[in-house]
Every structure is written in structure tokens, then in C-alpha cells.
N, C-alpha and C positions, 0 to 999 in steps of 0.2 A: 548474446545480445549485441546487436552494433554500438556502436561508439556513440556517445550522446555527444550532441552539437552546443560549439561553445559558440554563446554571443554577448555582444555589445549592448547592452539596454540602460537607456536614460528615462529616467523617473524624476517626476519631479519631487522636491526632499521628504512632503506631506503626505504623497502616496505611497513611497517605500518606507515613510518611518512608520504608518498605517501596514498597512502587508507585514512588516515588521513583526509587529505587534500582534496583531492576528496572528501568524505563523509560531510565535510564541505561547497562546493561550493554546495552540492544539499543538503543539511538540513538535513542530517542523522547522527548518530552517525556511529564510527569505526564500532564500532559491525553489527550493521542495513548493514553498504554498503560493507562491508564481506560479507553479506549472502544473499545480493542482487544478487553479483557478483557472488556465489556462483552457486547460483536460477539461473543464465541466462545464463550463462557456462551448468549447467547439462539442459537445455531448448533448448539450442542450438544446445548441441550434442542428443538429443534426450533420456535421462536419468532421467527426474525430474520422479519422482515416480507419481501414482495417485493419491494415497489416501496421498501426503504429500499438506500440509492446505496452503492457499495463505496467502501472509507475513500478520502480524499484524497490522493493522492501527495506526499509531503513533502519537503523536500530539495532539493539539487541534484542533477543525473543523473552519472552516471558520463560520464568521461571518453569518446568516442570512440563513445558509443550513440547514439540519435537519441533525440529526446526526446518529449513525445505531442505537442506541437506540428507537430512537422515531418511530412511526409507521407515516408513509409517503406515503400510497398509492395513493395517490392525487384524491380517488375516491367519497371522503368523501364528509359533506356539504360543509368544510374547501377548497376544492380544485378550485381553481381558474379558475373561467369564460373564457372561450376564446372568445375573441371580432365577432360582428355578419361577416359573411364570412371567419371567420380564419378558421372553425371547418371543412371545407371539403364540406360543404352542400351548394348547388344554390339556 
């Protein structure tokens, strides 16, 4: 992934303590739900670029999921049986 670009942004106090705040009730930092809001404003007006990269996964993963790291194709020995009659077949 390229280097994300650093910049200068003035907010006035009532609007970043607001984003704030928002960004707090859904678990992301200021920064992250800036560029959230950002992404779905230029989404909505029809402007997100092509080649710009889908947000960065943040966080830790959930317990018990695999994570993008790990190779997951569930095709493997590892992949889990599906009980007799679930698979589709009479």
C-alpha cells in the first residue's frame, strides 16, 4: 500500500469536538472517521477515484475469525464438514 498523506486541517473547535464524538460512538479515531466521512461524501457524489485503496483495517480481530494474514480458503483438510443434507445434494 502507498504511504498515506499527511496534512494540515483546521477545524473549527465545535466541529472536531463533534467528529469527535461521532468517531467515539463507532470505535474509530478523529482521524479514521474524517476520512470515513470523507470516502462516503466523494462515494456519494460520484468522485472516489479508482485506484484510491479501501480504508485500512484497524483494530484487533475478533476473537476466533482468521485474520487477513492467515491463509483461509476453507478448501483445505482444515475446512469444516458440512453436516449430511446441508451440502445441497439428495
Amino acid at each position: 500500500m502507498a504511504e498515506r498523506k499527511k496534512i494540515l486541517l483546521r477545524l473549527d473547535p465545535a466541529v472536531h469536538d463533534a467528529l469527535a464524538r461521532w468517531a467515539n460512538d463507532e470505535l474509530r479515531s478523529t482521524n479514521a472517521q474524517i476520512e470515513f466521512v470523507l470516502r462516503k461524501a466523494l462515494a456519494d457524489h460520484g468522485r472516489m477515484p479508482k485506484s484510491a485503496g479501501s480504508l485500512p483495517r484497524r483494530g484487533r480481530p475478533p476473537k476466533g475469525r482468521p485474520t487477513d494474514d492467515q491463509n483461509d480458503d476453507r478448501t483445505g483438510a482444515d475446512a469444516p464438514e458440512a453436516p449430511e443434507g446441508e451440502d445441497g445434494r439428495t
